[in-house]
N, CA, C and O atoms as a CHARMM CRD file, in Angstrom:
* protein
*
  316
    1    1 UNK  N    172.58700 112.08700 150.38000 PROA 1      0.00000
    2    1 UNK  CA   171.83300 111.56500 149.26500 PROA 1      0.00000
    3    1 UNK  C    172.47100 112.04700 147.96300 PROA 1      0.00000
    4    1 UNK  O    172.86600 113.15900 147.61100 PROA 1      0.00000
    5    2 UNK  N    172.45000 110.96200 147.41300 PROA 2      0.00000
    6    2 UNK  CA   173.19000 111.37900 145.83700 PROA 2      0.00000
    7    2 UNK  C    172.08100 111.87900 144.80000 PROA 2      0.00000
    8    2 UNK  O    170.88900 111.86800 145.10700 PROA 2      0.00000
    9    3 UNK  N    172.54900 112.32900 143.52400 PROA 3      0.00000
   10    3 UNK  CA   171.51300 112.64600 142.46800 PROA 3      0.00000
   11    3 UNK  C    171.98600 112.40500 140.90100 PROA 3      0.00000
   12    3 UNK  O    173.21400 112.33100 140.88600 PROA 3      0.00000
   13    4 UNK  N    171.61200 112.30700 140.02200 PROA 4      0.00000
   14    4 UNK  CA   172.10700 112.29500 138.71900 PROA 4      0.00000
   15    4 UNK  C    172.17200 113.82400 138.26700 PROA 4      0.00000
   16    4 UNK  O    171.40700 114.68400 138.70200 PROA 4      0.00000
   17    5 UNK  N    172.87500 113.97900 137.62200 PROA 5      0.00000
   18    5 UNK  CA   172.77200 115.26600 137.17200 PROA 5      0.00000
   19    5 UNK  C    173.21200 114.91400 135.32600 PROA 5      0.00000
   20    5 UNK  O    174.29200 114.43800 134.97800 PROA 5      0.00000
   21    6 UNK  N    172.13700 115.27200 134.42500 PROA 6      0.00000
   22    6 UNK  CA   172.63400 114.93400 132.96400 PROA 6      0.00000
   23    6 UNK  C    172.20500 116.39000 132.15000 PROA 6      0.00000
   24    6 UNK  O    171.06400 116.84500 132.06900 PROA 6      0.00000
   25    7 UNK  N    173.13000 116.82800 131.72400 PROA 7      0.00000
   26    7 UNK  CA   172.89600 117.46300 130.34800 PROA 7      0.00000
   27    7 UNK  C    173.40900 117.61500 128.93300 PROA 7      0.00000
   28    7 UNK  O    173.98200 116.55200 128.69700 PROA 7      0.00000
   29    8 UNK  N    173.49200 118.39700 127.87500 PROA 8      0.00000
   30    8 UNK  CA   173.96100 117.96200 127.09600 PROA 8      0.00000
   31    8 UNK  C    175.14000 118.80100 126.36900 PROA 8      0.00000
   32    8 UNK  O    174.89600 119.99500 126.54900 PROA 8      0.00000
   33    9 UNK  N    176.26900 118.63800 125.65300 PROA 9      0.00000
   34    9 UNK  CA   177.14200 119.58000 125.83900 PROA 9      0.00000
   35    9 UNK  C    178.30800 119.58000 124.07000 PROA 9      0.00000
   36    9 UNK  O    178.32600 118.51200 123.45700 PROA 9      0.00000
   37   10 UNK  N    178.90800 120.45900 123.63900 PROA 10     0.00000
   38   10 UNK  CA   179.17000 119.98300 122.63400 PROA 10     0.00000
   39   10 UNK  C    179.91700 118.60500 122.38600 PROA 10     0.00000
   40   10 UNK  O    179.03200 118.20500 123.14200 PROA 10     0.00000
   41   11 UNK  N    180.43300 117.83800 122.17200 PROA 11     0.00000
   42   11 UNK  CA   180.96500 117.01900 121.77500 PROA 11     0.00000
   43   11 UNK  C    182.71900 117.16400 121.92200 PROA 11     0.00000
   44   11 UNK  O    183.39900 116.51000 122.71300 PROA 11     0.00000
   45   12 UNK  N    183.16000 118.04300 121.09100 PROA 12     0.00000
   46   12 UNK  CA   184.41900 118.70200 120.71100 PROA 12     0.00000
   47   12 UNK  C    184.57500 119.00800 122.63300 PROA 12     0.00000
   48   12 UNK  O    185.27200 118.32000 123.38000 PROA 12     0.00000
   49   13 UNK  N    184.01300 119.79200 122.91100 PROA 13     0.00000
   50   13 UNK  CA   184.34200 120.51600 124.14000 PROA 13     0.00000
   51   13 UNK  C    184.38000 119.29800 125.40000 PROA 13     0.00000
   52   13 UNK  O    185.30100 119.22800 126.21300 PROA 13     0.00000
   53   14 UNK  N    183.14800 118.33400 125.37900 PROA 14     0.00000
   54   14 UNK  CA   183.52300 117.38000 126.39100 PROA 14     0.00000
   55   14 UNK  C    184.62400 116.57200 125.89200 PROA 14     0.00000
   56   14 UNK  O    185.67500 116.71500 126.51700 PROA 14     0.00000
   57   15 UNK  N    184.63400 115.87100 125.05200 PROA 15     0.00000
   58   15 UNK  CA   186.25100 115.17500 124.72600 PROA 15     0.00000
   59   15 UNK  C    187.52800 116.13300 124.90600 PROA 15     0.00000
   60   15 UNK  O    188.62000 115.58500 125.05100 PROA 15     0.00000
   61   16 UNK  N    187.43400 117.79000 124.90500 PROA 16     0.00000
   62   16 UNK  CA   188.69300 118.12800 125.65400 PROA 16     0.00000
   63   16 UNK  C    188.77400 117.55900 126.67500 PROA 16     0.00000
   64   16 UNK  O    189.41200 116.57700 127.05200 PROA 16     0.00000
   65   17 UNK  N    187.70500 118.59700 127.37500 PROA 17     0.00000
   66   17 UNK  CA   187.87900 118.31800 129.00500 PROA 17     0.00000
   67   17 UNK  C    188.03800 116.91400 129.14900 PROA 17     0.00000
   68   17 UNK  O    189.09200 116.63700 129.72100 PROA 17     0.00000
   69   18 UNK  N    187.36400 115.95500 128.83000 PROA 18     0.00000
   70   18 UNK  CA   187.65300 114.81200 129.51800 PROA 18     0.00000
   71   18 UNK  C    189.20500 114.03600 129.49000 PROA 18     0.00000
   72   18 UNK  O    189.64900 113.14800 130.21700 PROA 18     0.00000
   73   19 UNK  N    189.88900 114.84400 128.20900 PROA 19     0.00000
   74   19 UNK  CA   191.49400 114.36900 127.98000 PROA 19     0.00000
   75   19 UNK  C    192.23400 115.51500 129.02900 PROA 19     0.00000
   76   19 UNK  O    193.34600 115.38200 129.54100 PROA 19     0.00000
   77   20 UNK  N    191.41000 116.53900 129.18100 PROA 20     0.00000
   78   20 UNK  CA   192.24600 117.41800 130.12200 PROA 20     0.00000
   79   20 UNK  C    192.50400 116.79100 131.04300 PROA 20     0.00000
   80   20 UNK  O    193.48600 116.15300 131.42300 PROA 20     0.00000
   81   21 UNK  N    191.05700 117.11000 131.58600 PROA 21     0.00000
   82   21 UNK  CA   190.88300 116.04200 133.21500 PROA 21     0.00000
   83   21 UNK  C    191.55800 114.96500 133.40300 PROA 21     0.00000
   84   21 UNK  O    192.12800 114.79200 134.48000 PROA 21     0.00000
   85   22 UNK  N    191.61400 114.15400 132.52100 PROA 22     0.00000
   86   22 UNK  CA   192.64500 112.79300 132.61300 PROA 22     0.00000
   87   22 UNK  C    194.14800 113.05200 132.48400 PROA 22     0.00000
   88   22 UNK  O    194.92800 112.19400 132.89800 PROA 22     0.00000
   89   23 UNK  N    194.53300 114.01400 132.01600 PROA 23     0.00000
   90   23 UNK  CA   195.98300 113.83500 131.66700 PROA 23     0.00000
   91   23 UNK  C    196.52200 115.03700 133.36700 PROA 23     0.00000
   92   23 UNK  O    197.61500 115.50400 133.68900 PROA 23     0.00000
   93   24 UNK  N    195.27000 115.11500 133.97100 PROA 24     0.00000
   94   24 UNK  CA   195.79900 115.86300 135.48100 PROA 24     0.00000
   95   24 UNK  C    195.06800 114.72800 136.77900 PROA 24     0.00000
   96   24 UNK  O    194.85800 114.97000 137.96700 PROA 24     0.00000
   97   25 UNK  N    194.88500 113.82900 136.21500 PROA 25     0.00000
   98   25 UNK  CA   194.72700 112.54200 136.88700 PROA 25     0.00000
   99   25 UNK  C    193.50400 112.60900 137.78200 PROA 25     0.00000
  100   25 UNK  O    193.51200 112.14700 138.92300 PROA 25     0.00000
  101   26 UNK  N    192.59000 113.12000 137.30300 PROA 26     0.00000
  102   26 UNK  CA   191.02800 113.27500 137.64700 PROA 26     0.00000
  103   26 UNK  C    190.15600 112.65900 136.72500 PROA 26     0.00000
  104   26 UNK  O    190.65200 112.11200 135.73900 PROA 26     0.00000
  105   27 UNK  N    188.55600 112.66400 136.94200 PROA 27     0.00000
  106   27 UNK  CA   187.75900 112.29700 136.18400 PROA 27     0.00000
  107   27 UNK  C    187.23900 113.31500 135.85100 PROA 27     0.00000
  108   27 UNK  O    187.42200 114.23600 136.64700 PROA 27     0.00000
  109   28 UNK  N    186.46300 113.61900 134.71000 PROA 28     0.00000
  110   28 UNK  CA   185.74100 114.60100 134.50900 PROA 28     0.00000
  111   28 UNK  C    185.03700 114.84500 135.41100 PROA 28     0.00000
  112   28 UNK  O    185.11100 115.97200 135.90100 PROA 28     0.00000
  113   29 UNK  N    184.05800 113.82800 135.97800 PROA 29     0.00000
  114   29 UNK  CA   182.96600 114.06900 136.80600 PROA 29     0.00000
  115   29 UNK  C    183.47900 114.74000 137.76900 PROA 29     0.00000
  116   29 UNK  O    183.17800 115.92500 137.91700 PROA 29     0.00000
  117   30 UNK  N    184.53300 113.97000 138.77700 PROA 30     0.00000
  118   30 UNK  CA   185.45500 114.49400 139.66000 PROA 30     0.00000
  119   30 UNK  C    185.07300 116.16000 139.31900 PROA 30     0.00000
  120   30 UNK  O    184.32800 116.91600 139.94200 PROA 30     0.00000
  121   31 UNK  N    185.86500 116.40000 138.12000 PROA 31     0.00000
  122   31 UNK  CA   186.21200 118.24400 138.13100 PROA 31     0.00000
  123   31 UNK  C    184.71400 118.48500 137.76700 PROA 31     0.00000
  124   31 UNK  O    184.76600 119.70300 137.60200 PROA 31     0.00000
  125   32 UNK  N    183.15400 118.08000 137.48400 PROA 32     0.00000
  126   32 UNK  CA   182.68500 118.94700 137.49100 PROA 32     0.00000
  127   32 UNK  C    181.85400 119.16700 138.73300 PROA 32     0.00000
  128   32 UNK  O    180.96700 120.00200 138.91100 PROA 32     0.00000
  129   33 UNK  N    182.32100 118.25000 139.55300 PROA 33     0.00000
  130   33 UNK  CA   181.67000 117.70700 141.30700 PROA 33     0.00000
  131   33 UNK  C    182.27400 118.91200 141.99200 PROA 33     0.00000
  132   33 UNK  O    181.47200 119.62600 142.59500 PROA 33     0.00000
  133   34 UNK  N    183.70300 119.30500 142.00600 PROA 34     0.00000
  134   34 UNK  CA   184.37100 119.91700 142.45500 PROA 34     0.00000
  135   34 UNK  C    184.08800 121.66500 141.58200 PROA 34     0.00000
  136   34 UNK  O    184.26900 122.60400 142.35600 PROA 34     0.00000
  137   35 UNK  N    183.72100 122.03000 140.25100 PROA 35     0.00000
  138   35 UNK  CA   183.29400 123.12600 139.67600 PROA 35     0.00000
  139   35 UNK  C    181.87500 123.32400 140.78100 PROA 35     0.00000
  140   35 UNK  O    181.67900 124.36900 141.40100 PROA 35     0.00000
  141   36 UNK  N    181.07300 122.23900 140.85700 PROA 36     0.00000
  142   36 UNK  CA   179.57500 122.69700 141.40900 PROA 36     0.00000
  143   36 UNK  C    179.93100 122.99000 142.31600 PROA 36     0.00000
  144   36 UNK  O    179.50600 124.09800 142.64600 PROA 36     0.00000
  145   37 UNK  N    180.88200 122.31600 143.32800 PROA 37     0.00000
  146   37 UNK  CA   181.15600 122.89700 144.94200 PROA 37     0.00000
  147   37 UNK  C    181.49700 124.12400 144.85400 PROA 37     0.00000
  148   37 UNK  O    180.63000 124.96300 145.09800 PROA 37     0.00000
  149   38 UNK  N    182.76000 124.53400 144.50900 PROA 38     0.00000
  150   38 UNK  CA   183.26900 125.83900 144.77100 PROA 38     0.00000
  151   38 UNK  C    182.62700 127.19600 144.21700 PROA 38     0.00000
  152   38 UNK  O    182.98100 128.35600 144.42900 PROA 38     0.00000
  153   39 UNK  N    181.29100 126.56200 143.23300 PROA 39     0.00000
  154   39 UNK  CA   180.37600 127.49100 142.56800 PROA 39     0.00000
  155   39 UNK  C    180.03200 127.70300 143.76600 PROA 39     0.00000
  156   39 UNK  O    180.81200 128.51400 144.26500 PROA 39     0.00000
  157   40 UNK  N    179.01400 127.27700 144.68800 PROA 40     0.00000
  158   40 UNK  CA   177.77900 127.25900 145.44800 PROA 40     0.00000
  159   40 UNK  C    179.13800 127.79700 146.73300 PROA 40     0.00000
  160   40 UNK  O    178.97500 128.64700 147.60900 PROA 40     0.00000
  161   41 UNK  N    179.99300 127.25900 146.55600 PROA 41     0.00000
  162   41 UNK  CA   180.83000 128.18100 148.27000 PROA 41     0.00000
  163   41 UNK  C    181.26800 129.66400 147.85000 PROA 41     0.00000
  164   41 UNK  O    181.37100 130.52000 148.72900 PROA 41     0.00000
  165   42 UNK  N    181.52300 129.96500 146.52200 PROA 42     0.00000
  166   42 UNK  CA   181.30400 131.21100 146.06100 PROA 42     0.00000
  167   42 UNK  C    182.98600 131.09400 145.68700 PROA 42     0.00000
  168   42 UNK  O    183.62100 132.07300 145.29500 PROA 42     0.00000
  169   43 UNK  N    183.62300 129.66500 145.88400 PROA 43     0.00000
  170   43 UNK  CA   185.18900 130.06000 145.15400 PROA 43     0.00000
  171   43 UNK  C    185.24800 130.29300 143.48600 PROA 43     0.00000
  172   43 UNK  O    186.28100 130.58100 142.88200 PROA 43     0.00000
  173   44 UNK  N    183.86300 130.09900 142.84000 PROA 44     0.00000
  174   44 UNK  CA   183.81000 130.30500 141.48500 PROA 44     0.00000
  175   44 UNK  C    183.22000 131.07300 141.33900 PROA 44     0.00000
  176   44 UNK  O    182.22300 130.84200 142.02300 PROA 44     0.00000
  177   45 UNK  N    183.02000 132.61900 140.50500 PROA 45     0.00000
  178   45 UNK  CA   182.01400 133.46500 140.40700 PROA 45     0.00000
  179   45 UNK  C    182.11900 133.76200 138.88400 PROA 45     0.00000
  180   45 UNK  O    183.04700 134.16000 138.18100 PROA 45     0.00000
  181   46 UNK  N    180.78800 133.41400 138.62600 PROA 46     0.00000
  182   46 UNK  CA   180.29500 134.14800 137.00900 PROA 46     0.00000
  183   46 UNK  C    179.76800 135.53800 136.86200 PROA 46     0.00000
  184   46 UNK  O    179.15000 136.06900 137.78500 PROA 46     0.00000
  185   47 UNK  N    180.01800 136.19600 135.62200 PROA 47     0.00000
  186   47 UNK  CA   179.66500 137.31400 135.11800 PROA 47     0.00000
  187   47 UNK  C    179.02200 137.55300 134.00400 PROA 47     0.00000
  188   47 UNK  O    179.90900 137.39000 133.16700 PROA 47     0.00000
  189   48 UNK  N    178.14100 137.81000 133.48100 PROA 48     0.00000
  190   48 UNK  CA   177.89100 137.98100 132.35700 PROA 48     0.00000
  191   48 UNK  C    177.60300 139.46800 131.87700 PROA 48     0.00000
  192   48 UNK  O    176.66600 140.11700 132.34300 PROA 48     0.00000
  193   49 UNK  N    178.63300 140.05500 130.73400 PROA 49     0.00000
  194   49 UNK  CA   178.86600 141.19400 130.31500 PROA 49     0.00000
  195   49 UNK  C    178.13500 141.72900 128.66800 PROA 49     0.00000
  196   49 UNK  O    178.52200 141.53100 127.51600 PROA 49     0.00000
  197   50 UNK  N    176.92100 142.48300 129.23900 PROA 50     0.00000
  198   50 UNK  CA   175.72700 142.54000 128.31200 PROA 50     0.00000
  199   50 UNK  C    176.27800 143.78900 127.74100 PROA 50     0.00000
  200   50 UNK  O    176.19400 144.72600 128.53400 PROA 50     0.00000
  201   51 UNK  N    176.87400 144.11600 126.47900 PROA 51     0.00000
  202   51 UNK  CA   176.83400 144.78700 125.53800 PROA 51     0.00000
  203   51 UNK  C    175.73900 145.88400 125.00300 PROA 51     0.00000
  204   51 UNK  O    174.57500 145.56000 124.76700 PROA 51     0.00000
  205   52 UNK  N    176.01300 146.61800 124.91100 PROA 52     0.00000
  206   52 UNK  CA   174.91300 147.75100 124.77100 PROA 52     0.00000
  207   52 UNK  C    174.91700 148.37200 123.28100 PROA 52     0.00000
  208   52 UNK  O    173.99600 148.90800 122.66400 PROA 52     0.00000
  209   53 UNK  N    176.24400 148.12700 122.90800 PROA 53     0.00000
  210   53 UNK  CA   176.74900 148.31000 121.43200 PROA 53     0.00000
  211   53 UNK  C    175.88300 147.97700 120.22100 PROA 53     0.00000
  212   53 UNK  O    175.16800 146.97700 120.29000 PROA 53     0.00000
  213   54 UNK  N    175.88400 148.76600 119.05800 PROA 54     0.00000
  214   54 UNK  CA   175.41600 148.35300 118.26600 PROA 54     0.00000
  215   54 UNK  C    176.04500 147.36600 117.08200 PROA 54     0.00000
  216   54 UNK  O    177.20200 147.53900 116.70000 PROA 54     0.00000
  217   55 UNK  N    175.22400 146.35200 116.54700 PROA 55     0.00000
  218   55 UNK  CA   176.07100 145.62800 115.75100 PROA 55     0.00000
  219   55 UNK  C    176.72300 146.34000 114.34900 PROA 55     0.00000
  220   55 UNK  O    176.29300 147.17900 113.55700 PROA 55     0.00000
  221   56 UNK  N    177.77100 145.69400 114.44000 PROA 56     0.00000
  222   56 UNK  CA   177.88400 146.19200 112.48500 PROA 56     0.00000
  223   56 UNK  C    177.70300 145.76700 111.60600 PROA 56     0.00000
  224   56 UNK  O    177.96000 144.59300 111.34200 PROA 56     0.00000
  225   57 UNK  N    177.15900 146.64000 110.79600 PROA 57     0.00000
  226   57 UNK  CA   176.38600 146.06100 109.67100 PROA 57     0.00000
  227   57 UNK  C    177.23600 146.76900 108.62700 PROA 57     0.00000
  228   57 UNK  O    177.84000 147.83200 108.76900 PROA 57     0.00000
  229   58 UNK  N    177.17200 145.96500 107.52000 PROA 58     0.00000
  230   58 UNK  CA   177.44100 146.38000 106.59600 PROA 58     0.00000
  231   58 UNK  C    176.49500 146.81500 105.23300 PROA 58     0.00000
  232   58 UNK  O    175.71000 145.97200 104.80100 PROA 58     0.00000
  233   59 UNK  N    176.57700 147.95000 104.67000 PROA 59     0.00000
  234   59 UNK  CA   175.65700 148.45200 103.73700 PROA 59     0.00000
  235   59 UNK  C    176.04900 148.22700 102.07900 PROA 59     0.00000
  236   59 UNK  O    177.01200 148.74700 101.51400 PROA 59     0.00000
  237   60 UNK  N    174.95400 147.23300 101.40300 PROA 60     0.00000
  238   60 UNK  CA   175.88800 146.63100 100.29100 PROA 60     0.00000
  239   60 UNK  C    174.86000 147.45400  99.16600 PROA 60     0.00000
  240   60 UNK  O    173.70700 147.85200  99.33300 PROA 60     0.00000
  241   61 UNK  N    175.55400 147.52300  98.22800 PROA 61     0.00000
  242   61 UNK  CA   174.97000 148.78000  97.10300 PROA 61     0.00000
  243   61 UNK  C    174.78300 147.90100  95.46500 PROA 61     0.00000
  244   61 UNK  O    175.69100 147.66000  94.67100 PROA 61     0.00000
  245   62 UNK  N    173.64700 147.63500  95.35700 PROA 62     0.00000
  246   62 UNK  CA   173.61900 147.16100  93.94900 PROA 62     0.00000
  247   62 UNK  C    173.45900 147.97500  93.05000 PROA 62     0.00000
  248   62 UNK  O    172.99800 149.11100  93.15600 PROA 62     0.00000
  249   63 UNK  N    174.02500 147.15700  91.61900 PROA 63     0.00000
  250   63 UNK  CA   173.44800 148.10700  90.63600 PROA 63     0.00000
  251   63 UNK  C    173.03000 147.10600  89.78700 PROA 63     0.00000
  252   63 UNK  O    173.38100 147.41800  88.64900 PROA 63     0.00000
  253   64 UNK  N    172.52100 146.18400  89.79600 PROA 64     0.00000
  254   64 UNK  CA   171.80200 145.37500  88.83200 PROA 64     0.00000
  255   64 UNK  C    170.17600 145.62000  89.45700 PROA 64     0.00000
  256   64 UNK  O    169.93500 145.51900  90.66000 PROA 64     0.00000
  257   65 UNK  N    169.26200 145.91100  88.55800 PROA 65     0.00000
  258   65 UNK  CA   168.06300 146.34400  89.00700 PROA 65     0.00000
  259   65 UNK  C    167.22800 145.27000  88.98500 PROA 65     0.00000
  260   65 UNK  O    166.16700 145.78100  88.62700 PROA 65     0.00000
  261   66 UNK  N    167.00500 143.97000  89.15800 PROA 66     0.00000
  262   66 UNK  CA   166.65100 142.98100  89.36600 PROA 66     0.00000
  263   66 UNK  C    167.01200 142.36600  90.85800 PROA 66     0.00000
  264   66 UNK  O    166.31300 141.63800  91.56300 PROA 66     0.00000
  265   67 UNK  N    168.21800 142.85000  91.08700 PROA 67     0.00000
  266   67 UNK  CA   169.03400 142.14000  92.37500 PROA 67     0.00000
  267   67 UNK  C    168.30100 143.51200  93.38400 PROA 67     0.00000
  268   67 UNK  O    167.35400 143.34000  94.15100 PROA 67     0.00000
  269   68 UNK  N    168.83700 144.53100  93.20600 PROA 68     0.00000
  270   68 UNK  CA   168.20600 145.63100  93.77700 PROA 68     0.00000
  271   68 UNK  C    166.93300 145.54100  94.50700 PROA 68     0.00000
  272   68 UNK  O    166.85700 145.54900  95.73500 PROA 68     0.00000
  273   69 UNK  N    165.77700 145.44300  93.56900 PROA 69     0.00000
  274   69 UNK  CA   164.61900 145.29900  93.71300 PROA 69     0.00000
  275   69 UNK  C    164.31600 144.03300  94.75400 PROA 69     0.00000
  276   69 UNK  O    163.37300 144.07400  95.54400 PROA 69     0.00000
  277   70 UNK  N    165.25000 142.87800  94.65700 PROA 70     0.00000
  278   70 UNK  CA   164.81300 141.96600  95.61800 PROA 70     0.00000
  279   70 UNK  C    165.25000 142.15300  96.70900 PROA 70     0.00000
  280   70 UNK  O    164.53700 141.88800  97.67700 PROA 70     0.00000
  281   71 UNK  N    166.48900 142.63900  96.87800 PROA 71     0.00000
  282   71 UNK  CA   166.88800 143.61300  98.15200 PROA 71     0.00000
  283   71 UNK  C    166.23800 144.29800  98.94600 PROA 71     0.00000
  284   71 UNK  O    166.29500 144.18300 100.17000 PROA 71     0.00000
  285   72 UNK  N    165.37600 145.28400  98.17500 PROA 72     0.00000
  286   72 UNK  CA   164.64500 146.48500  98.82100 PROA 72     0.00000
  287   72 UNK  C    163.44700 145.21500  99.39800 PROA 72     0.00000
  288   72 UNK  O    163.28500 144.85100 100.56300 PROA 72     0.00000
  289   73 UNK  N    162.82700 144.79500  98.34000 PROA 73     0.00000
  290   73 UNK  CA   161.96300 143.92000  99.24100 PROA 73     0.00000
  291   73 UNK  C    162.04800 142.90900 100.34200 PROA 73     0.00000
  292   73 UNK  O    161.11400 142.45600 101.00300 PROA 73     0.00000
  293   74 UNK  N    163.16300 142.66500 100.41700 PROA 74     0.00000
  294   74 UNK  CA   163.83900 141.94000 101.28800 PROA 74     0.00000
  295   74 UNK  C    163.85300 142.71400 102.50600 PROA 74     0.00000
  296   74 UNK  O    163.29200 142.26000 103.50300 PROA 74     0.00000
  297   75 UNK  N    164.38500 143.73900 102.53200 PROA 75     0.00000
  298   75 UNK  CA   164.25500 144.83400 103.64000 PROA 75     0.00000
  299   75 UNK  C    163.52400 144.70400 104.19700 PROA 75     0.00000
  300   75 UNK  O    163.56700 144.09000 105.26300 PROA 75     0.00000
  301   76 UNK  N    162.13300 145.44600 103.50800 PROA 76     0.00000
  302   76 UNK  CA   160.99000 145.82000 103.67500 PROA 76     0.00000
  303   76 UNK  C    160.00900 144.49200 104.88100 PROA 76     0.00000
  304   76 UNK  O    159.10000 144.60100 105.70300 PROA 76     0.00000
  305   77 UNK  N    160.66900 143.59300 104.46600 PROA 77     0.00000
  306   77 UNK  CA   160.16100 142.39200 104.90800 PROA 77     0.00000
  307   77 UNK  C    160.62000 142.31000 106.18900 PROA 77     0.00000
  308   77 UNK  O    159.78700 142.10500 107.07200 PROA 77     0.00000
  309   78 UNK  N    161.96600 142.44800 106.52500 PROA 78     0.00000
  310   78 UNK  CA   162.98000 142.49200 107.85300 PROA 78     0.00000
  311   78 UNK  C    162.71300 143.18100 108.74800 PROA 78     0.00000
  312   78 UNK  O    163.13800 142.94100 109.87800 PROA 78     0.00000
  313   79 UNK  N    161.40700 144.92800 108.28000 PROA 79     0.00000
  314   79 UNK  CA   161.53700 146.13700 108.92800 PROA 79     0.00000
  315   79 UNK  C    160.32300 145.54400 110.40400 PROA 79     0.00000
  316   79 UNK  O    160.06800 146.30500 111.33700 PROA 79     0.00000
């Protein structure tokens, strides 16, 4: 039994692949028929590598006391 399978994907990124896929004489669908298989037989394995790190931030220093002041409140708002 067959199925549809639709989702949605950037634009930029499916028009690679789909010139990839074609210029190695496949269809897209083809390679993503063949990505789902070898997912589920385990010839494809994902990872996802969760960061524990903190971001960097950068600390910006006014001296106009108008700009300042909306800053601090700005903060205050974020906390």
């Amino acid at each position: 039994m067959l199925t549809q399978v639709s989702f949605t994907a950037d634009e930029t990124l499916k028009n690679k692949a789909l010139e990839k896929a074609k210029s190695q004489g496949i269809t897209l669908k083809a390679f993503l028929v063949y990505a789902m298989s070898g997912f589920v037989d385990g010839k494809i394995a994902l990872s996802i590598d969760v960061s524990e790190k903190e971001p960097e931030v950068e600390e910006l220093v006014f001296t106009d006391r108008a700009i300042k002041s909306r800053a601090q409140k700005l903060a205050r708002l974020l906390r």
